[in-house]
N, C-alpha and C positions, 0 to 999 in steps of 0.2 A: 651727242649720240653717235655711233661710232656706225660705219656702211654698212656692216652685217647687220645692227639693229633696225635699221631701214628695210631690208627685206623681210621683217620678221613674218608680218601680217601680211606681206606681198606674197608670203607661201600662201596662201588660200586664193580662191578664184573668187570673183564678183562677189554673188550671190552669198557665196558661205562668209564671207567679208559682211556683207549687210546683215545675213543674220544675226553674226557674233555684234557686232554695233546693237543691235536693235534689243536683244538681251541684255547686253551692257547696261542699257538706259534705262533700261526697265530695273534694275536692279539700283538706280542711284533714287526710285520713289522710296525704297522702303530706309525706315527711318535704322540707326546705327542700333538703336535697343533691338528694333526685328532682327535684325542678320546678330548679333550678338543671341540672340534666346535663340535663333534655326540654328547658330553655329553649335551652340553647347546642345539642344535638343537631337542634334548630326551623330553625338556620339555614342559609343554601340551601349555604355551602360546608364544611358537614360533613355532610351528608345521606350520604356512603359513608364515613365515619371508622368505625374502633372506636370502638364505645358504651364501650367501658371506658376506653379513651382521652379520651374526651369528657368525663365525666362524671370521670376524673382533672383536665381542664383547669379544670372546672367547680369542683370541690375547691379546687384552686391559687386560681381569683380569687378565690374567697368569702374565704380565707385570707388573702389579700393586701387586701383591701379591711376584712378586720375589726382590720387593725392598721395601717393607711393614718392615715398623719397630715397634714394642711397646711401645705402650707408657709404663708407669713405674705401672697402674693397672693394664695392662695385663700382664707383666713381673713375677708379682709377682707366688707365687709357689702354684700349683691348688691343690686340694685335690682331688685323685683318689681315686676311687671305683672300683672294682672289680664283674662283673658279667657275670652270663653264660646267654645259652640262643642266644646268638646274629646271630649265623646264623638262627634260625627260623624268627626272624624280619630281617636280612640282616643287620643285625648293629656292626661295628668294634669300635666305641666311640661314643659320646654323651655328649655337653655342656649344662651345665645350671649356670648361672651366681650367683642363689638366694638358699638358705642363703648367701652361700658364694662360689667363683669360685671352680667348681666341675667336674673334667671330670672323666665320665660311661667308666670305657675298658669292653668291652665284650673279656672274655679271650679265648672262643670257639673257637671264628671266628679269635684269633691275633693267635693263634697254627694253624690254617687252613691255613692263611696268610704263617705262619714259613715253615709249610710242604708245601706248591705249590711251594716258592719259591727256597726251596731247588731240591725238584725234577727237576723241571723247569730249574735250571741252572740259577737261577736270583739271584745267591747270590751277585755278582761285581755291582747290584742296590741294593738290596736291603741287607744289611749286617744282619746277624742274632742278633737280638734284634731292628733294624733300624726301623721295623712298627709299635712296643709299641712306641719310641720316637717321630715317625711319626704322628703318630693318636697324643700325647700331642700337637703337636706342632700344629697341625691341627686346634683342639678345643683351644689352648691359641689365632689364628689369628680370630675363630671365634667370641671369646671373644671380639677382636677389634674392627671388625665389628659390634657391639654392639652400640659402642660409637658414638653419631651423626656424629662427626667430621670426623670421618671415613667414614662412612656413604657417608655423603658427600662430600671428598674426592676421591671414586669408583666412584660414580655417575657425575661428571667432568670427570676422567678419560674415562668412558665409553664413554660420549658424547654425549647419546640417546635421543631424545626429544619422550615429552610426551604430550608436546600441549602447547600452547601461550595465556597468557594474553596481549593483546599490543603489545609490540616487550618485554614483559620479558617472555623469554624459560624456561619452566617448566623442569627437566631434570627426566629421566626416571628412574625408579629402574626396574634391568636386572634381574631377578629370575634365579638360578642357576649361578649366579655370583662370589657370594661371595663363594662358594663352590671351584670352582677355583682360586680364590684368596687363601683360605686356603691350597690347594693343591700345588700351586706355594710357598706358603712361605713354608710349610713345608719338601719339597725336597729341598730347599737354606738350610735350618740351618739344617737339619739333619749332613750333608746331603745324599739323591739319588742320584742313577744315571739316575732315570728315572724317570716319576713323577707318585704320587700315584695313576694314574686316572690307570694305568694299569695295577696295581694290583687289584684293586679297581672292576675291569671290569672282570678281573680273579675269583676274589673271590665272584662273582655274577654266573658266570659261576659253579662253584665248589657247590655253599649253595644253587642251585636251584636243581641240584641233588641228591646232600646229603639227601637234604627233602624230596625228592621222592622218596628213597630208607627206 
């Protein structure tokens, strides 16, 4: 971990220090299916769904993403970039497919990552260096999902209708889905002990203070 990352949490004072800890830990009871159904239930176009609905969709990607294999373009070896900056946008990585497969580490927010979960006691999930390889693996299933095939593969799995021509079922596309697919696959190959949704939820907690301070 590099000096600047050492003061990350040193910007807060005692107290707001203890709170943020104390949250944290509260957030490592709930099981990886709850933050998985609050995260997809989070988003603006299922705010009126059945929770039980939800948190079945939620089930299916995690499902789907922890037996998600690569094809042989996403396989191949991305070209990392290096940037700061990422806790003010709330960004740990970032795909872009064009010119060529390219995944953003915001290094701010992977040293933020390193220090909560050392403090935190979360090193037997997350091993120190495990959420650089994490975030890659992240952004290569995002990559996948890319590819129609894929595509349409998640979209069976889910099972969601969108509306009928005839008797042919249009099948829905789940927004905030595929996000959990990448989050399942990259706790299988890292691997986690837990999946990155609870980090992920940590370090929202942590980069919303940090800012404020």
């Amino acid at each position: 971990m590099t000096a600047a990352a050492i003061t990350l949490l040193d910007r807060l004072d005692g107290p707001t220090r203890r709170g943020l800890l104390r949250q944290c830990r509260a957030l490592e009871h709930r099981s990886d299916t709850e933050l998985a159904a609050e995260f997809l239930a989070e988003q603006p176009t299922h705010g009126a769904r059945d929770a039980d609905l939800v948190r079945r969709w939620a089930e299916l990607a995690t499902q789907f993403g922890a037996r998600l294999e690569l094809e042989a373009t996403a396989r191949q070896p991305l070209r990392v970039l290096e940037r700061g900056n990422g806790i003010d946008q709330m960004r740990l990585a970032q795909f872009s497919s064009r010119p060529v497969p390219t995944v953003e580490l915001y290094t701010d927010t992977l040293d933020l990552a390193e220090e909560l979960t050392a403090e935190l006691g979360w090193r037997d999930w997350f091993p120190a260096g495990s959420v650089r390889l994490a975030a890659e693996a992240h952004e290569q299933a995002h990559g996948q999902l890319q590819h129609p095939r894929a595509k349409r593969e998640l979209k069976r799995a889910l099972d969601a209708t969108a509306g009928r021509i005839g008797r042919l079922r249009l099948l829905a596309h789940i927004v905030g889905a595929d996000e959990l697919v990448a989050h399942s696959y990259a706790q299988r190959v890292v691997p986690l002990g837990r999946s990155p949704l609870l980090l992920s939820a940590a370090l929202g907690l942590a980069a919303d203070l940090i800012r404020s301070n």
